[in-house]
N, C-alpha and C positions, 0 to 999 in steps of 0.2 A: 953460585953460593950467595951473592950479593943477591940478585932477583929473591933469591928461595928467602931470604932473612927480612926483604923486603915486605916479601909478600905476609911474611907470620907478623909482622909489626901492625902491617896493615889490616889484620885481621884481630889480633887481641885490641887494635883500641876501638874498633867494630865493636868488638863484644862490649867491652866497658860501658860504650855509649849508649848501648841499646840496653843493658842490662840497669842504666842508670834511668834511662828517660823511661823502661818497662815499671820501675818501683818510685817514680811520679806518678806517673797513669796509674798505677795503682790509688796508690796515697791519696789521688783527686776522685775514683774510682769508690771508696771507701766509705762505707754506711748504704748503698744503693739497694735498694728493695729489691726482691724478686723479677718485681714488674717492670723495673728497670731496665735490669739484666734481660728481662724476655725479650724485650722490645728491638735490643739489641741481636741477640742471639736469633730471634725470625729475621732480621734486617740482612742478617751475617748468611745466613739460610737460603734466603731469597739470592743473595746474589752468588752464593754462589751454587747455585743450580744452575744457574742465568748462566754460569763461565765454564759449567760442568766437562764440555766439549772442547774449550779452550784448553783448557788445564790436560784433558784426557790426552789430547796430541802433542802439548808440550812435553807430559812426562813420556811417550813411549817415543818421542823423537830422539830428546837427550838420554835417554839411558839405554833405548833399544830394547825394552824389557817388557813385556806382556802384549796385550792386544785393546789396540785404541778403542772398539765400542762397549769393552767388558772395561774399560777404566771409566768410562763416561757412568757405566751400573755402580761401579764404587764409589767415585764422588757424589751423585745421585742418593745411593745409600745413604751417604752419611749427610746430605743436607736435608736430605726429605726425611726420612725413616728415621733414623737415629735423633736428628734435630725434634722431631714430635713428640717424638720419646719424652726427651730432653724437656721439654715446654710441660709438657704433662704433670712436670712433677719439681719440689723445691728443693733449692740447693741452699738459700740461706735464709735469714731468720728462724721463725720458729718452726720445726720440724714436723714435731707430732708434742702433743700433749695428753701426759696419764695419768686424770684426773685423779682414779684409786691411791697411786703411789704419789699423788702429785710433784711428779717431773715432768719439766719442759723440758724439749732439746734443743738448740739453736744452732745454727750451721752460718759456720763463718769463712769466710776465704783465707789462704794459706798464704798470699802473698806474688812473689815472679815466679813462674814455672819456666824450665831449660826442656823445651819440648825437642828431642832425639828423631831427627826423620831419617826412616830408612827407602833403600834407591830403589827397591822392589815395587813399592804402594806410595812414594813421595807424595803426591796431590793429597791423594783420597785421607790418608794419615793427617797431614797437614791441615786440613779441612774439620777433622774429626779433634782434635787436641786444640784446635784452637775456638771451636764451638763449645765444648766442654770448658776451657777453661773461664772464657768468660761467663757461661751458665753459671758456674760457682762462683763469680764476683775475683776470679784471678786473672793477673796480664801475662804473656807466655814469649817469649822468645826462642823462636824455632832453630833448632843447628840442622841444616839438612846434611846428607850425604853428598861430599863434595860433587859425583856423577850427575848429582840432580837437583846441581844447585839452583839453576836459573826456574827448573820448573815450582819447588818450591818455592824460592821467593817471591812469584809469580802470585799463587798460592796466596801466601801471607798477606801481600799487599790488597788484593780482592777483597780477604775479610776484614783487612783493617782498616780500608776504604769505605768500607761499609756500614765498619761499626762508631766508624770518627761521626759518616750522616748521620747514625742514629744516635749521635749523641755520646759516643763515647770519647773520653778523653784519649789526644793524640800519644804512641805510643804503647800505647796496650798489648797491641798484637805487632811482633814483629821477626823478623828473620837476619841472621847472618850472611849478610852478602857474598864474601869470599868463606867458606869452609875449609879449614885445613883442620889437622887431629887437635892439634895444639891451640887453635881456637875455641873449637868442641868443648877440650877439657877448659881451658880457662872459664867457659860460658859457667859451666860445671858447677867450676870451683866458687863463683861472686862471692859476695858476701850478698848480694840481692836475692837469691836465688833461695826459693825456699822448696822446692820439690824437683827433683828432677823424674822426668815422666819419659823413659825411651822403650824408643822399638830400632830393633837394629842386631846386627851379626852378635855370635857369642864376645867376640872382642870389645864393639864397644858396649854390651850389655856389665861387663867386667870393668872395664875405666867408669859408668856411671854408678855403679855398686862404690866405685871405688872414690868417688869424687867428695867422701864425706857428708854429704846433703842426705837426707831422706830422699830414697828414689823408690818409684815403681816400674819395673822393669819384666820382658816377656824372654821366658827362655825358646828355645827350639822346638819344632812340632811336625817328630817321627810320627806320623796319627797314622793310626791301622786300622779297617774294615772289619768287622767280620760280617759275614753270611752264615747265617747257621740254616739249620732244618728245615725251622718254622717260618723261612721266609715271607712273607706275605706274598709278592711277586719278583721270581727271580728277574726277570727283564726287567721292573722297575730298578729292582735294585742296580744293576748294570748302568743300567740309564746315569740313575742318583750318583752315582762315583765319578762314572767318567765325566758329568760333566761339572762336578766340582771339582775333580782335580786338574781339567782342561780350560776352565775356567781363567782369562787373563794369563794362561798359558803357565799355570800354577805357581802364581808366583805367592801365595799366600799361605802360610805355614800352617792353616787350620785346615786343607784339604787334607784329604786321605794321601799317603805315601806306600800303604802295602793294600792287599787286600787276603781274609783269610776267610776257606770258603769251605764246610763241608762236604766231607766225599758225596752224602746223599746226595744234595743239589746241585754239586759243581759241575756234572754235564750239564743243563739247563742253563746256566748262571753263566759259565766261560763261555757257550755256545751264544748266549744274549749279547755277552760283555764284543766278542769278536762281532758280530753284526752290528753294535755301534758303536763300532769307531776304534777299538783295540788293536793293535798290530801285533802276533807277539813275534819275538827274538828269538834266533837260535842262539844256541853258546856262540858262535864265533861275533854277530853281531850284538850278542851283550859286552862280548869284550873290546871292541870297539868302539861300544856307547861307551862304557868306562873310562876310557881314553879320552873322550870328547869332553864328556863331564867334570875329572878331578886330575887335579893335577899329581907330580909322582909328591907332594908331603899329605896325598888325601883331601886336600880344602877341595871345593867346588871351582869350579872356573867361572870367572865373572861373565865370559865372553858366552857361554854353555845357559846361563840363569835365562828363564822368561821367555825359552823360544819354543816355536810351533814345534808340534814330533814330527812331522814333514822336514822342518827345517834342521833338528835333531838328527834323523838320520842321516839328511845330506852329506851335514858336518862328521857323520861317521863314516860316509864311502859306501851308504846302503841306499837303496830307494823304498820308496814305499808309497800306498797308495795315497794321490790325494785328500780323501775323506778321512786318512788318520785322527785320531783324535789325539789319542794317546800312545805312547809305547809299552809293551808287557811282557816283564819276566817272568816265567814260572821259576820260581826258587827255592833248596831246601834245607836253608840255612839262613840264621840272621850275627850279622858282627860287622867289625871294621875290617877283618878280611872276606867281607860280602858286600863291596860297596855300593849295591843296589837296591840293599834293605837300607841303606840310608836314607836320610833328607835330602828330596832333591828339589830344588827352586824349577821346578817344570815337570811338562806332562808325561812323568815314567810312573809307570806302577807295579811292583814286586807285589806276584801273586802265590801263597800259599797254600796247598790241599793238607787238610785235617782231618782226621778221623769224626770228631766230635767236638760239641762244646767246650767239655776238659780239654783237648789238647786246642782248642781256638783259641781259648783262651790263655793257657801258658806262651800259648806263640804271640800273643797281641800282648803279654805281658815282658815278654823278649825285644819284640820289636820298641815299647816303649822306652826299655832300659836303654835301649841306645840311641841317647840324645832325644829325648819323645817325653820323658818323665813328664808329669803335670798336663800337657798341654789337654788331648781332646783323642777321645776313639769314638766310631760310628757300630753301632750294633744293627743288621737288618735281621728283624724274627719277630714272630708275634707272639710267641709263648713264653710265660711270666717266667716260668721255670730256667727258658734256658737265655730269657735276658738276665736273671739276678745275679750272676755270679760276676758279671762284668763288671755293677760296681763298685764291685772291693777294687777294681784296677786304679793302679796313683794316674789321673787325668782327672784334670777339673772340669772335663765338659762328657758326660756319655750320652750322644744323642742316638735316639731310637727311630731307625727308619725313616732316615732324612740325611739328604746330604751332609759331609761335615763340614763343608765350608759354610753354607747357608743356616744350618742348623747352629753352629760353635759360636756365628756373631751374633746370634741373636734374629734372625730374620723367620725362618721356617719355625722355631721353636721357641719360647715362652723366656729364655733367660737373659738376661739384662741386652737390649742391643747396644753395640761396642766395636770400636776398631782396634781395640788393645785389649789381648785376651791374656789375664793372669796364669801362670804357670805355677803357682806357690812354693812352698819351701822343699819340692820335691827337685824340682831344677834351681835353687836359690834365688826366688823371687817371694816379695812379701806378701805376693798377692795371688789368690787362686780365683779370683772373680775375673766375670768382665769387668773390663775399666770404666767410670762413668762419675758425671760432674762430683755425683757422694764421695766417691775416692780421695775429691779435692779442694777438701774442706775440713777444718778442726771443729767438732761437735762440743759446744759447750750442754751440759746439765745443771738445769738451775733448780735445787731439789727444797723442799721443804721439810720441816723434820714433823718426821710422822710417828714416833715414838720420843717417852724422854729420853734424853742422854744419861740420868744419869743411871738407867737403869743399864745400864753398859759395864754396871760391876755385879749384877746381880747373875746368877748361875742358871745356864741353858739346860734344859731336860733334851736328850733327843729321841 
């Protein structure tokens, strides 16, 4: 008890200090141009591509959770890809100017951010919120997940090493050493703290909601497939799932979790899906996977998140080939007494046969009700007709014939690239966009009056 009360002491006046010396670095940090900020943000970039590998075997040492060269593509992502993004475009001063209405816009930085790392993507997250926050002229103080502490602060220190050479004030970027919950929240709570920006379990997505601060925050992501008729090529499409959802051994909430596939195509499609790399399951080894996977109150098993489907069966007393990729249920039914059409932090996929588009889509519109709302569904078809109906579906992201993991960040398809994908008011998040430096910043409009005022009493015709 004594250790345990030590250890929470030692960790709120952690927080205090860094949350103090984070709104110095600001303060010192404050009026910095654009080009400021860039010079920094490439510097931040640069290095950490340079530790990309470092970082990739840190996080999958301490947490056990994905696969170390697919973590080296995530951190990469977000310093290379993401970061260009990033450079391309302003986060403060003046925005855009419309000369007609003449309004200016100006973007200005929000102050400390309490950056939420979760234990699935710690590095790559890490990497990505703290590139961003300095783009928009903010200093960030990271809470990781206690599992993945050392790998995040590992993390933190690289770019805040880097951003000190380039010139940034000491402080800016930093992390909590020891994490416990009660640090978390306190980080939360400051008074310094002017955004709280998390990714992490429905639990702590609910205490940052809950911490009083404007947060932005990512709900759950049931993301379902479909294959309709008009597929373009059913083996591509096969291809495109499995290896987004095998991907760092799915530890990524924007991959696909069901797949739902017309009767027309689904001999072609499941015949592709089994030759690369699918295994499927009898009943008795789905009941078995279930066991491995959730515990008896239904949570997921920590120990179960981030592993090979090779490794997946093992832990269920089944073998399976080598070249697995993935594991596959055919199932005819979605709920919490279906625990396989759930979210599952690794390579399972619950596969659906449909009549047609109408019932593809009542079913991907089922599977998102549970626990899926907002996030992202994947549509493979090429005909206008029987893509349109998809997006009436609540997901913020409907990609067309493209992975969803690659397509949902932003990579394969056109929309903001991002490591923190919004889930909006459908799962109780403020936000249905990708996440990005604009997020992180208060937009002043400095307008001119283009009509008199006092005609403000005289009567509108419409």
């Amino acid at each position: 008890m004594t250790a345990s009360l030590d250890a929470d002491l030692t960790g709120l006046a952690d927080v205090r200090a860094k949350a103090r010396a984070a709104r110095r670095a600001f303060d010192e940090l404050e009026g910095a141009d654009q080009a400021t900020l860039d010079h920094i943000v490439r510097a931040m970039a640069l290095a950490g591509t340079k530790a990309a590998e470092e970082l990739a075997r840190l996080a999958v040492d301490e947490t056990g959770y994905g696969l170390y060269e697919h973590k080296i593509y995530k951190n990469r992502y977000n310093t290379g890809f993401v970061a260009k993004w990033m450079l391309e475009r302003r986060a403060v001063g003046v925005l855009w100017v419309d000369e007609q209405s003449r309004v200016t816009a100006v973007g200005t930085p929000m102050g400390v951010i309490a950056g939420i790392i979760p234990v699935t993507n710690p590095t790559s997250t890490t990497l990505f919120k703290s590139l961003a926050a300095v783009k928009s002229g903010n200093a960030i103080v990271h809470a990781p997940h206690p599992r993945a502490a050392r790998c995040t602060l590992r993390t933190a220190e690289i770019m805040a090493e880097a951003a000190v050479a380039a010139g940034a004030p000491e402080g800016l970027i930093s992390c909590i050493e020891n994490p416990t919950l009660p640090a978390t929240q306190e980080l939360m709570r400051r008074p310094e703290i002017a955004l709280v920006l998390a990714t992490g379990g429905p639990g702590m997505v609910r205490a940052a909601y809950s911490s009083g601060k404007p947060t932005i925050a990512v709900g759950a992501g049931n993301v379902p497939a479909y294959v309709g008729v008009s597929v373009p090529d059913a083996a591509e499409a096969a291809e495109m799932i499995i290896t987004s959802k095998s991907f760092d051994n799915g530890t990524a909430c924007v991959a696909e979790q069901s797949v739902v596939v017309a009767e027309a195509v689904a001999a072609a499609f499941l015949t592709a899906f089994a030759e690369r790399g699918a295994f499927w399951l009898n009943a008795p080894q789905q009941e078995r996977l279930i066991r491995v996977l959730f515990d008896d109150r239904g949570a997921l098993r920590p120990a179960a998140v981030g592993q090979t489907a090779v490794k997946l069966a093992e832990l269920a007393g089944f073998a399976v080939p080598t070249t697995t990729r993935v594991l596959a249920a055919e199932l005819d039914s979605v709920g919490v007494d279906t625990p396989l059409s759930r979210e599952i932090l690794g390579p399972v996929l619950s596969v659906y046969r449909v009549r047609d588009a109408a019932q593809g889509w009542t079913r991907c519109r089922e599977i998102l009700a549970l626990d899926g709302e907002g996030h992202t569904c994947a549509v493979h078809a090429a005909d206008p007709a029987e893509i349109a109906p998809f997006g009436t579906l609540p997901a913020g992201r409907i990609v067309i014939n493209t992975p969803a993991l690659f397509g949902g960040m932003g990579y394969s398809t056109d929309v903001d690239p991002s490591f923190q994908l919004g889930t909006g008011t459908w799962s109780g998040s403020i936000c249905s966009d990708n996440v990005t430096p604009l997020h992180l910043i208060n937009i002043k409009r400095i307008a001119h009056e283009v009509r008199p005022w006092r005609t403000v009493y005289d009567p509108v015709e419409l």
